[in-house]
N, C-alpha and C positions, 0 to 999 in steps of 0.2 A: 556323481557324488559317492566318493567309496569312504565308507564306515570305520573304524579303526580292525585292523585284525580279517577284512574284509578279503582278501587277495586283490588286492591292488596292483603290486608290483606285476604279477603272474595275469591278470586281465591287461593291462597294458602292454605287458611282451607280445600277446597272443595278439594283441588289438595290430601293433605296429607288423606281424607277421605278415595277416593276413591284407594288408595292405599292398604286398608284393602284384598281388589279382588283379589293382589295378593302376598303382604306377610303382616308372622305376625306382628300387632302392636306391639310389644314389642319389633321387630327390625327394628322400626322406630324411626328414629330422627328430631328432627325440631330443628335447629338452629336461635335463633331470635339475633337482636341488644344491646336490653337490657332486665333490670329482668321485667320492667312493661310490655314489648311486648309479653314475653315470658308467664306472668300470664295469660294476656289476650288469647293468641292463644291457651294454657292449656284448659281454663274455656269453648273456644269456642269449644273444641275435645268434651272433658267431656258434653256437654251439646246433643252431639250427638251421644251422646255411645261410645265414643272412648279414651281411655289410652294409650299414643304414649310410647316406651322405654325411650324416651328423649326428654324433650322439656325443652330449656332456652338457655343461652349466650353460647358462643365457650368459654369460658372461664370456666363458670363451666361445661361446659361436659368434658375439657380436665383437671379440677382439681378430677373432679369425677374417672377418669382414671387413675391416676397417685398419688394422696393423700395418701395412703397407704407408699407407700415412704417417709413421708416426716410427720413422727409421732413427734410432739411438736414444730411442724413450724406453723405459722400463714401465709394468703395471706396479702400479701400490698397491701392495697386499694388507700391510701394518696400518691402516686409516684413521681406526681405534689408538693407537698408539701415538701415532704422529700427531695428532687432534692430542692425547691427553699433554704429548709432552708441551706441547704451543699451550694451552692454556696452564699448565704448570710455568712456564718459564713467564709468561704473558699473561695470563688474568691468574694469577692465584687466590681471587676471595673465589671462586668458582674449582679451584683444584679438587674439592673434597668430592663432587658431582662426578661419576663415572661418564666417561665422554659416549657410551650409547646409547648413556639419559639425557647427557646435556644435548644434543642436537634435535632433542623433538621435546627438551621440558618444558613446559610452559613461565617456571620460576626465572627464568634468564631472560632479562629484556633483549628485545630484537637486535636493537643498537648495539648489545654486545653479541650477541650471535652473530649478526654481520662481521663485529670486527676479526672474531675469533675464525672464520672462513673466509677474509681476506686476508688473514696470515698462512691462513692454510693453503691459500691460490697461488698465495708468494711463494711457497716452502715448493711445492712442487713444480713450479716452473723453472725454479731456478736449481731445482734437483733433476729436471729433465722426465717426470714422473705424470703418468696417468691414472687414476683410480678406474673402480670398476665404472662407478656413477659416468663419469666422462665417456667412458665407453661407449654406455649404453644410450647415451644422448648425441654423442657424433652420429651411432651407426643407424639412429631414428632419423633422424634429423638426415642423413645421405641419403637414408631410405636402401643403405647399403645392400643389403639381402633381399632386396627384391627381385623375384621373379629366378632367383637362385632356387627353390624347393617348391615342391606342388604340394605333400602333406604335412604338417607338423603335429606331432603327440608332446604333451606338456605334462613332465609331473610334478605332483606337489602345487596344483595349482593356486589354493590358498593362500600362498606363500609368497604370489605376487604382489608388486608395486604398481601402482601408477605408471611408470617410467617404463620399467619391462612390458607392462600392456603395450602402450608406444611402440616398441620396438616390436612386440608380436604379431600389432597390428599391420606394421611397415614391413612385413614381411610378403604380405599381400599373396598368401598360400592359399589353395583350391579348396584343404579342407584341413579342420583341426577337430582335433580330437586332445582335450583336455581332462586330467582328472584329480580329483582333490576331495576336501573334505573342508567346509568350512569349520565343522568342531575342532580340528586340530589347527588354526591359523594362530600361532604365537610368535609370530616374531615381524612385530608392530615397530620392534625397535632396531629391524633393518628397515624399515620402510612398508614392511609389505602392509596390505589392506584388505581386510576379510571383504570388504564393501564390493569389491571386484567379484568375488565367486556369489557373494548377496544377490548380485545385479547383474548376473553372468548372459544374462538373454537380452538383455539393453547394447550392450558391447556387439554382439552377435546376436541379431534377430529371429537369424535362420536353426538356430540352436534348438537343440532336442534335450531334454536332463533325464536320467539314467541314474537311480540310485542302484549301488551295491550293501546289503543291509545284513548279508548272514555274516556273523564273525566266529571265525576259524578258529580266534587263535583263547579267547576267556572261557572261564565256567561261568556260568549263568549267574551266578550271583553277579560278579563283577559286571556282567553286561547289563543286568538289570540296574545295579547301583549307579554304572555310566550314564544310561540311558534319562534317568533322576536329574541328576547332576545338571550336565547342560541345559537343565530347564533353570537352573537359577540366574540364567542370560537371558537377559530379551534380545540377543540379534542372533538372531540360527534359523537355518533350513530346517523343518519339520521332518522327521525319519526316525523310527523304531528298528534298532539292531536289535538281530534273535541270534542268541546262543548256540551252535552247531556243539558245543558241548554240556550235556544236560542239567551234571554233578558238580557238586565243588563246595571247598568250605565256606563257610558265610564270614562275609568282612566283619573287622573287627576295630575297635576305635581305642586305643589304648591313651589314658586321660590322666596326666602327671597333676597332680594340686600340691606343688612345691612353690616356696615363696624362696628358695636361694638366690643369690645373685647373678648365679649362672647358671639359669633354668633351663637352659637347652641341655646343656651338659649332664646336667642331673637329671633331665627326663631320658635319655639317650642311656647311661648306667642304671638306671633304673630298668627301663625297659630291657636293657641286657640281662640284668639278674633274676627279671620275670620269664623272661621263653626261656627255658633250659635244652631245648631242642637241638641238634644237630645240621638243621637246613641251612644252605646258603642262600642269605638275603642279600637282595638289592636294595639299597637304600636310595630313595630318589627325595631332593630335595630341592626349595623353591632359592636357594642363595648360594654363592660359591663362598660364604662367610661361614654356613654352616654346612658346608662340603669340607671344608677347612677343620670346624672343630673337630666331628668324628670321623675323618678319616684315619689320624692315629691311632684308636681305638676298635677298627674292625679287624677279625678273628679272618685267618686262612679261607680262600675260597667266597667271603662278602665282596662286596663294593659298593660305595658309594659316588652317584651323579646329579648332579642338578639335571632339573625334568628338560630342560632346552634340551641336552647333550644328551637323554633317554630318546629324545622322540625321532621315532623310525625303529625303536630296537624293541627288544620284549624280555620277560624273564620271567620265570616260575615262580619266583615268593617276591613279593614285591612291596617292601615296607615304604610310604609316603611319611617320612618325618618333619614336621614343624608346623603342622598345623596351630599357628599362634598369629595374636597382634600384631599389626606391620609387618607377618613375614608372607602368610598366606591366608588369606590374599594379602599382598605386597602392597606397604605404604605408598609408594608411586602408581601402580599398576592402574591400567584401565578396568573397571572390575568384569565388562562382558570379557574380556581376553587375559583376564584371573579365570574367569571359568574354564575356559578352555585350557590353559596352563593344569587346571586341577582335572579335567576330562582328562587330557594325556596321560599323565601321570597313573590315572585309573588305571587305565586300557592298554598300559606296558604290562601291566600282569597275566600271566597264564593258568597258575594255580590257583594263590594264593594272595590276596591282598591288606594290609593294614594300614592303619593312621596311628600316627603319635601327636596327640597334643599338650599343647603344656602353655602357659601364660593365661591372663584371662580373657575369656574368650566368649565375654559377654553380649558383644559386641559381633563376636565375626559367623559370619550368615551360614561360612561351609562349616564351622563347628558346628552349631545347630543343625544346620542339615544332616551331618554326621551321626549327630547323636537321634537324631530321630529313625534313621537307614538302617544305622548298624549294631550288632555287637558291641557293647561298651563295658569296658573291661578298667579297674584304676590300678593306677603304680603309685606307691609310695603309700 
């Protein structure tokens, strides 16, 4: 269980190292999240004398497994896509539904889910086309990779599904060594299920847990602040991260009370005209709607991301904007994995971290938590 900021990536290199003492590299696997984790964790073997049998996504080791099978078929990269355009062209009272919500929302009767993924079965059979999902269920389902590897290391292991456990499992390797963080599990809406790292000693009996809890990379505020936070979920592993950096400025809650009709926008210039400062912020935000608005608007040297597309990265000034109604925590959202959405977002800071809220926010749990933690500063 490694903490945000923890050396994760650097304990798992050294983990899958010293693995060499007692089998061969060539039946070793390293499972990463995605293909730029996997280049990296590569480059850092290689750099140490080491050529693992497997290193990259669960996806392409179980297409590497099973691809033989499936001679003049292509993988479907576009799923999201293919899905939005079938239900645009084919259900349009549902077109307004982004197709990452539509397949796990609970608003959409079954009976049209069904139909809406029997169009989808049709479109790719007769396109000659595999996704990843089919993949990963042919190569369970063969038991493809069996007896292929003696260790496997997993990372990001929060981040699993149901389906890839399957496949981990069917791998039927002498020993695993997985590592993850369930405070950082967000992405419910590929599938994955924090339930799995919840219940990690159920799955494997023989399992030991090992937390990692010093973080390398906050000042103390921010780790204290994070530390807060995830308690506003009830489903989380129990652990206290400490600060390896002592100092740092105290967070701050920056609190728009504008009634405009376009409240974001006006807490956003507002909050511009208030820091007169010269630092370059990162703007991290819960919507790609309001990635959308202020991105014309940042100065040389900013950015702005939605928290999904932050997590794995870090940055030294670190503005979280939108703390408002239905944005965050998000009108759809499961609210234990809103918290976690707002834990991330925390723990990307290095320096320096703030909040901008704006709407009212009478109602929403992480403005009051906000305002009780922090510095609370008002614009306008």
């Amino acid at each position: 269980m490694a903490g945000a900021g923890s050396g994760k990536t650097t304990t798992l290199v050294q983990a899958v190292l010293e693995s060499r003492s007692q089998f061969n590299p060539e039946r070793v696997v390293l499972l990463t999240f995605s293909r730029k984790a996997a280049a990296e964790m590569r480059a850092r073997l290689l750099a140490r004398g080491m050529k693992a049998g497997f290193v990259g996504t669960i996806h392409a080791l179980a297409w590497r497994l099973i691809r033989h099978r499936f001679e003049g078929s292509q993988i479907l990269e576009n799923r999201e896509q293919v899905l939005s355009e079938i239900v645009r062209d084919y259900f349009p009272q549902w077109s307004h539904i982004p197709a990452s919500f539509l397949v796990t929302s609970p608003i959409i009767p079954p009976e049209e889910k069904n139909k809406i993924f029997l169009c989808y079965e049709m479109y790719k059979k007769n396109e000659k086309l595999v996704d990843f999902d089919d993949i990963i269920h042919l190569a369970t389902e063969l038991e493809a990779g069996k007896n292929h590897f003696d260790v496997l290391f997993i990372d990001e292991f929060q981040d699993t599904s149901p389906d890839q456990l399957a496949f981990i499992k069917s791998l039927k390797v002498a020993k695993l060594f997985a590592v993850g963080d369930d405070w950082q599990s967000i992405y419910k809406f590929r599938g994955a299920d924090v339930n799995i790292s919840l219940t990690f000693s159920t799955h494997f009996p023989d399992s030991a847990r090992l937390f990692l809890t010093k973080n390398f990379r906050s000042s103390r505020p921010i780790v204290s602040l994070s530390n807060k936070a995830i308690k506003l979920s009830d489903q989380y592993i129990p652990k206290r991260l400490r600060a390896k950096n002592s100092f740092g400025e105290k967070v701050v809650l920056y609190v728009h009370r504008g009634t405009e009709p376009y409240e974001a926008l006006a807490a956003f210039q507002d909050y511009r005209r208030k820091i007169s400062d010269k630092l370059s912020r990162t703007f991290l935000v819960r919507t790609n709607t309001l990635k959308n608005l202020i991105s014309p608007r940042l100065t040389p040297g900013e950015e702005v991301l939605t928290i999904h597309a932050a997590k794995g990265l870090e940055f030294d000034h670190v503005v979280v904007f939108g703390i408002a109604p239905h944005i965050m925590p998000h009108r759809h959202g499961d609210h234990d994995e809103e918290v976690r959405i707002l834990y991330v977002a925390m723990t990307r800071a290095r320096k320096s971290l703030a909040f901008v809220a704006f709407g009212n926010n009478e109602e929403n749990p992480f403005f009051s938590f906000l305002v009780k933690h922090c510095t609370v500063k008002f614009l306008h």
